[in-house]
FISEVO-853351 format. One record per residue (C-alpha): y, z, x; residue in one letter. Coordinates in steps of 0.1 Angstrom, whole numbers, padded with zeros to 4 digits, always signed. Last residue first. Layout:
YZXA/...
This chain:
+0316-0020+0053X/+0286-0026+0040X/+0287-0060+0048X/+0302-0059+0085X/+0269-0028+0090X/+0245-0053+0074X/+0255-0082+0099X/+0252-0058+0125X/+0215-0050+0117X/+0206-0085+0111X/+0214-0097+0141X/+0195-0071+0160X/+0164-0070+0141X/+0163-0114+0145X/+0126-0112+0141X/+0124-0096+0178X/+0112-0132+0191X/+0140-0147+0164X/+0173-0137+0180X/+0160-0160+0215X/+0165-0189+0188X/+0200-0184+0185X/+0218-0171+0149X/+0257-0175+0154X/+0280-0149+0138X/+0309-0158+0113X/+0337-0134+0112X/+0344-0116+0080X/+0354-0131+0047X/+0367-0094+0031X/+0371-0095-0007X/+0394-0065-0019X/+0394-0063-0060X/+0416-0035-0078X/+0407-0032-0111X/+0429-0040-0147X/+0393-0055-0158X/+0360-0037-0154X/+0338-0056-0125X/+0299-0055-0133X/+0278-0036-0104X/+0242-0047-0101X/+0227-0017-0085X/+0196-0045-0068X/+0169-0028-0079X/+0181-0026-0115X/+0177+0002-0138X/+0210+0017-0119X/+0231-0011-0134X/+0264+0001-0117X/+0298+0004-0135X/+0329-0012-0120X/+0367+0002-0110X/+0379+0002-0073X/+0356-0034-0065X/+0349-0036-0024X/+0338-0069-0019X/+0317-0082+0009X/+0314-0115+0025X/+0295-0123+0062X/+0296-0158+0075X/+0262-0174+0090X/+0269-0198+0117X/+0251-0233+0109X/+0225-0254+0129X/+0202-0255+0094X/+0173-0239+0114X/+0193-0210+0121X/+0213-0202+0091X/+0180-0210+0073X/+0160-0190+0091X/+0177-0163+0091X/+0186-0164+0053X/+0145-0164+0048X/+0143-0128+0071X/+0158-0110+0043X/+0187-0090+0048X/+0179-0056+0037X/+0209-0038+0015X/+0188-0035-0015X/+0148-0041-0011X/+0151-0067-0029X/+0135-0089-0055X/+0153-0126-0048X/+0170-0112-0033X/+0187-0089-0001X/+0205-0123+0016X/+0222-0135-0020X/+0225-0168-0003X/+0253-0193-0005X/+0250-0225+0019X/+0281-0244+0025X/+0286-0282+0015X/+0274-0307+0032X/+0272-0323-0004X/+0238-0343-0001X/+0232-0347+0038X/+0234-0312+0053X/+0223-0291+0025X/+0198-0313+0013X/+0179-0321+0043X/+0177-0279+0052X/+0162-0274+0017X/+0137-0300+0021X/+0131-0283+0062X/+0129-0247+0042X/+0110-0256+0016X/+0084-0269+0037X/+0073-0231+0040X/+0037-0237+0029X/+0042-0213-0002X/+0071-0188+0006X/+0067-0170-0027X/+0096-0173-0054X/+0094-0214-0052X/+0133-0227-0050X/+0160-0241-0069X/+0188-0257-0055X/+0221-0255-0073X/+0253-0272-0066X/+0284-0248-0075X/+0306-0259-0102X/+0312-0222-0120X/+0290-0231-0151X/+0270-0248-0132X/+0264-0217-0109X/+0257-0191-0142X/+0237-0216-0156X/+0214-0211-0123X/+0212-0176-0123X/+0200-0173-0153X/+0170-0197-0147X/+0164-0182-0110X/+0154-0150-0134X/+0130-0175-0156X/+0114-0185-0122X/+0126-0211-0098X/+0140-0196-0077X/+0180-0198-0065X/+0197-0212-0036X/+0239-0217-0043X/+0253-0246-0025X/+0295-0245-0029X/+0324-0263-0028X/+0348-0240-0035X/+0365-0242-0069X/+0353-0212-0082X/+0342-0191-0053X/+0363-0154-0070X/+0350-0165-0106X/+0312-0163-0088X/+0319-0136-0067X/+0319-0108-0090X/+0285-0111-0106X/+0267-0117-0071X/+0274-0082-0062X/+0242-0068-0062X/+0225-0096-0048X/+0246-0089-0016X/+0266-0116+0001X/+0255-0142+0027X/+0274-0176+0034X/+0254-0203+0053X/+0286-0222+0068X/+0299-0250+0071X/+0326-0264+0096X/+0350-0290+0092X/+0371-0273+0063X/+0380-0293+0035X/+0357-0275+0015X/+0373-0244+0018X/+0354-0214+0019X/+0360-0209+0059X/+0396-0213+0051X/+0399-0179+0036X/+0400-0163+0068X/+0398-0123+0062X/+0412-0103+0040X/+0417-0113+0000X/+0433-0087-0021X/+0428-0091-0057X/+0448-0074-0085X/+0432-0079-0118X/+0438-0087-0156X/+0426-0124-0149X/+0400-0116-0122X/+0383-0098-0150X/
């Protein structure tokens, strides 16, 4: 699809590179996760998945592209997750963090409160992509509208700024954050 396509890429690009010093925890919608995986090939890359038969798929999918895959429990559990998953990230790879901020189960378009947390207990900014995809079909069955790229399409992929997540975000259950972070990704 990329192939056959024109793609228009706004934003700083250097961000995804792993030779740049700072990382990131990335967010992108779960509904577009098909379309960035050929666009992140290459980039160094940690994706979080679950561990159930979806977090399966998903998983290939990442190999596949090269990306380091950490699977994780679908319900919160004790929440020692999050300080494993925190250790990994920074000491394995220190590569950045990819989540699909709306999954693993929606609702669509609501930044889960788990991304937060991480971007925030990790020490890294969060950095907004969206794509805007001219020609794709939706998966209305889905709760998440995956949309599939057609080929010959016009592809824009904005990397926006990156915001910082402070404690002081997380006595209103980072609402504000969130909300301008939603408004750059559905831009």
């Amino acid at each position: 699809m990329y192939k056959t396509s024109t793609v228009e890429k706004i934003g700083n690009l250097d961000y995804l590179e792993a030779e740049y010093p700072e990382k990131f925890v990335v967010f992108i919608w779960h509904g577009d996760s098909y379309s960035y995986y050929p666009f992140l090939k290459g980039k160094k890359l940690n994706i979080v998945t679950t561990k159930n038969k979806r977090g399966g798929v998903i998983s290939r999918i990442s190999k596949y592209f090269g990306y380091d895959v950490m699977r994780l429990p679908d319900s919160a559990a004790d929440g020692n997750y999050i300080f494993q998953l925190k250790s990994q990230i920074n000491k394995i790879n220190n590569a950045n963090l990819l989540l699909s901020v709306d999954g693993p189960s929606g609702p669509e378009h609501e930044i889960k409160e788990f991304a937060m947390i991480m971007a925030l207990f990790s020490k890294r900014k969060i950095l907004p992509l969206n794509i805007d995809l001219k020609y794709s079909f939706s998966l209305k069955n889905r709760w998440d509208k995956l949309k599939i790229p057609l080929p010959f399409n016009k592809i824009t992929i904005r990397i926006n700024d990156f915001y910082e997540v402070q404690k002081k975000d997380r006595k209103e259950e980072f609402s504000s954050i969130k909300e301008e972070i939603k408004k750059v990704m559905q831009a």
